[in-house]
N, C-alpha and C positions, 0 to 999 in steps of 0.2 A: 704483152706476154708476161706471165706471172710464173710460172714453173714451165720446166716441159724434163723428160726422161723419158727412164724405162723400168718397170718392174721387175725385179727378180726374186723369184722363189729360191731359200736355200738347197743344198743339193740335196742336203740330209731329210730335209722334208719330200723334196722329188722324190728319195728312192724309198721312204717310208710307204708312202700309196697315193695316188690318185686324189683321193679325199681332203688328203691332208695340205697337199700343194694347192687345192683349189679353194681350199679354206683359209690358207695364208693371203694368196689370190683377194680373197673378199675381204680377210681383215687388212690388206693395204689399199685397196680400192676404196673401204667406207674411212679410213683415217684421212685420206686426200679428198674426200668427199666432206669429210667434217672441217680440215681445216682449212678449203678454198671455198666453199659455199656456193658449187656452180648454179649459175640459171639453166644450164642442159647438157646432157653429155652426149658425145658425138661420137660414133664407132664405123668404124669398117667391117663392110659385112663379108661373111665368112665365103673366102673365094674357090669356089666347087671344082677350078683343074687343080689344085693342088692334090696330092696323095689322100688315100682316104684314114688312114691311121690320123695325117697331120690335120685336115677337115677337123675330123673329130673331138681332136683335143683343141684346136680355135674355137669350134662349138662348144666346148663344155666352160673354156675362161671366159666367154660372149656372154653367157648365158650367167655367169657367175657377175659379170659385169653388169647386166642387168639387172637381177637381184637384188644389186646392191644401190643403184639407181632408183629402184621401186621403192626397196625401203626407207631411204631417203626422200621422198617423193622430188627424185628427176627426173621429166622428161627427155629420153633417149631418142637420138635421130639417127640413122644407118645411114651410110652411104657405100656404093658400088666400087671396088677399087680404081675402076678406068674412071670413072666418075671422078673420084679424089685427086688421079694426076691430070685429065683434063682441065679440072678446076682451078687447080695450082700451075701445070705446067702447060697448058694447053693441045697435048693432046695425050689422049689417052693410057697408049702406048707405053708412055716414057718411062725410062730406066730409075733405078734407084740414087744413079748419082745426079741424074738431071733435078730428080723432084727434092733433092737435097740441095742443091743449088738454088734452084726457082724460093725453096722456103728459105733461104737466106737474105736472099734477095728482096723478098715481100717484106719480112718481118725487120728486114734492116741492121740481120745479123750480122757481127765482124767475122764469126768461121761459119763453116758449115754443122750442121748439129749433126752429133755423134750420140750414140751408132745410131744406124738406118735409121732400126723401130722410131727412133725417138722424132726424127725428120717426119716421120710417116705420120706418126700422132701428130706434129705440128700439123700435116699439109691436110689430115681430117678435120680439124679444130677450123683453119683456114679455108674449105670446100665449106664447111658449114656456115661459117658465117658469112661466104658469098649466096648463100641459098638462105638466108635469114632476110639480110639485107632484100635480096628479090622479091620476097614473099611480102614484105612491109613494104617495099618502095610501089609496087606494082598490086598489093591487097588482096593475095593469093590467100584463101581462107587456110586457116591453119586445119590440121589433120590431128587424130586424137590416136593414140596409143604410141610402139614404136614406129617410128618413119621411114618408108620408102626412103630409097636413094634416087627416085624416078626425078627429073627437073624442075617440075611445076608440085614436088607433092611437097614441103617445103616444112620448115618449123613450126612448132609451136611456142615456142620460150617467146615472151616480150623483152626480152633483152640477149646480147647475144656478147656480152664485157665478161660474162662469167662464163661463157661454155670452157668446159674440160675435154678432152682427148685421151683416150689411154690405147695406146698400143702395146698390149701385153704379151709375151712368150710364152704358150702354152706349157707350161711341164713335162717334163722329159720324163 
């Protein structure tokens, strides 16, 4: 593990508009992008029981997330959230301090990572590069564009030491 956190947009930009937080958004996403040089970035895909206001703005930092993967030319891979705590904690279901635990545990952390988001992006970066591993060990042809979170639909990066994580807070 080389970094892990969380993003934060300033407030003054939050209450400025929309635009502007989602453009801070992309100017920290391609500076982490410039100075980790990932081989692929790994996201959680926007989970549809939440509220549709809060959908919405996960959709639009996702999207912004992407953007800036594209312009970088990274391949992004999605994954499903049950998907990501299966992965990690085995089974789907699990709470947020379980799948904080499990990524402590994996990664051989001394605390547990603080706050959530931040465990959350570990345990995405960690579901991905169990589904990397798969796809190379077993010769699952790789898939082109962004990636399903489905089991068998698996990476494409040839190397998986550089994947990134960002679990961002959409803007308030």
């Amino acid at each position: 593990m080389v970094h892990y956190g969380v993003l934060k947009v300033a407030e003054k930009l939050r209450k400025e508009s929309a635009g502007a937080a989602l453009e801070a958004v992309h100017a920290l996403i391609c500076g982490l992008l410039r100075d980790f040089s990932p081989d692929a970035l790994a996201v959680e895909s926007v989970f549809s029981a939440l509220n549709v206001k809060t959908a919405l703005r996960l959709a639009e930092v996702r999207g912004v997330v992407l953007l800036a993967a594209a312009q970088h030319g990274i391949t992004v891979h999605s994954y499903a959230p049950r998907l990501i705590k299966a992965s990690v904690a085995g089974y789907g279901n699990a709470d947020k301090q379980h799948v904080q635990a499990m990524v402590r545990s994996l990664l051989g952390m001394t605390e547990i990572p603080e706050p959530a988001h931040a465990a959350d992006a570990l345990a995405v970066a960690l579901c991905h590069m169990q589904h990397e591993q798969f796809r190379v060990r077993f010769e699952v042809p790789a898939m082109s564009a962004v990636k399903s979170s489905r089991l068998l639909r698996g990476a494409n990066a040839s190397r998986t030491s550089g994947a990134l994580a960002a679990r961002v807070q959409p803007p308030r």
